[in-house]
C-alpha positions as CSV (number, residue, x, y, z in Angstrom):
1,X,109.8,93.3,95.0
2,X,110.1,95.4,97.9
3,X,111.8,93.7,101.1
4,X,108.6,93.5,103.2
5,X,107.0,92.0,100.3
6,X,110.1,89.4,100.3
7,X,109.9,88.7,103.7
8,X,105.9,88.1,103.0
9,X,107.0,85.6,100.7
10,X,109.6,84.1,103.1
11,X,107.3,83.8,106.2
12,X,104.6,82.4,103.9
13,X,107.1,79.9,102.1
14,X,108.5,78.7,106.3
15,X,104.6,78.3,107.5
16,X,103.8,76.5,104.7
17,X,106.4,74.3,103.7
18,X,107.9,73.3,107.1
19,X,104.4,73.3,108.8
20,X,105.8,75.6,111.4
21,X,103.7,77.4,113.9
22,X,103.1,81.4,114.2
23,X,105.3,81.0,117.5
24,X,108.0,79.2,115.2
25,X,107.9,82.5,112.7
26,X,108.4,84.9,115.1
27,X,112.2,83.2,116.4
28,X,113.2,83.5,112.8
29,X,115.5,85.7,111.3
30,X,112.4,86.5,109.1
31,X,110.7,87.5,111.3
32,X,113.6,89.8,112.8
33,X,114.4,91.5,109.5
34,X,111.7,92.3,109.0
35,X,110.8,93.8,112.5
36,X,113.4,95.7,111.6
37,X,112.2,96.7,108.4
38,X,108.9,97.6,109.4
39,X,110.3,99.5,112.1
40,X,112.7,101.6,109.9
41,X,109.5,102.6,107.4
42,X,107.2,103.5,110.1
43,X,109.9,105.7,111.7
44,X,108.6,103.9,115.3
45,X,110.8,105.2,118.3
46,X,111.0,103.8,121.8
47,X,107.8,104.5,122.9
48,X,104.5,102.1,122.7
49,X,102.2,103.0,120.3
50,X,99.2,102.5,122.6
51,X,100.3,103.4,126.1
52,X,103.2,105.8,125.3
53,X,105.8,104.8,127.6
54,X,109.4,103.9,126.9
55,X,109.8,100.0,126.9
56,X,112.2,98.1,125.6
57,X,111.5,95.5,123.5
58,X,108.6,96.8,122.2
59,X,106.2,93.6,120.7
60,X,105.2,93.8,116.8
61,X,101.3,93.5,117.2
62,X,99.0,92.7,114.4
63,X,95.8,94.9,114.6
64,X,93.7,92.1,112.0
65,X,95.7,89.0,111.3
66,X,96.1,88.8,107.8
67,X,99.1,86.4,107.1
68,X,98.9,86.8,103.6
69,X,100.3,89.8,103.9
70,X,102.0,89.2,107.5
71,X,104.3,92.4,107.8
72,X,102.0,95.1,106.0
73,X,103.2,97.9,108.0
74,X,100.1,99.5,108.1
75,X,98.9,96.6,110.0
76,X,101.1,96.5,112.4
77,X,101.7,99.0,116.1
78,X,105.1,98.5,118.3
79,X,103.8,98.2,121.6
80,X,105.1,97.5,125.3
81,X,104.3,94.1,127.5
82,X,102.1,95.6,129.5
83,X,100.1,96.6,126.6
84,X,100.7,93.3,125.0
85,X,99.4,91.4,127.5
86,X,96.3,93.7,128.1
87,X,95.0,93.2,124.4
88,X,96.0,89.4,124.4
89,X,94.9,88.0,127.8
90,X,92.6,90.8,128.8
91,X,91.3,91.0,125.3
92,X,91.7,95.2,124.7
93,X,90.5,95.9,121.6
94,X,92.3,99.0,119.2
């Protein structure tokens, strides 16, 4: 079992079992390891991966949420607030 496939299992396990919100996952050391994780394989840098720019922290956005499989790194972009915000509240599509 790979480690994102263990942290699947992990943030699966605390949503189910504990009946813990999405909001609650994403305070969790899960959910930080495996940031991390994700980060390392897809080599991201500082930059957002829509807008460009240097931001720190950069968000861990979903493109299709699919929390079966929660940190698939091919599902997931590092992006910057301003970005984040954009495809949450002004509802930017990728």
């Amino acid at each position: 079992m790979t480690l994102i496939e263990e942290y699947n299992k992990q943030a699966i396990q605390f949503l189910n079992w504990n009946e813990k919100t999405y909001k609650q996952l994403q305070k969790t050391q899960i959910w930080k390891n495996a940031r991390s994780e994700v980060m390392r394989i897809r080599k991201v840098n500082i930059n957002c991966e829509v807008c460009g720019h240097g931001a720190s922290p950069l968000y861990m956005h979903h493109i299709k949420y699919d929390f079966s499989h929660i940190f698939n790194p091919r599902n997931i972009i590092f992006i910057c607030k301003k970005c984040n915000a954009r495809i949450h509240y002004k509802k930017w599509t990728l």
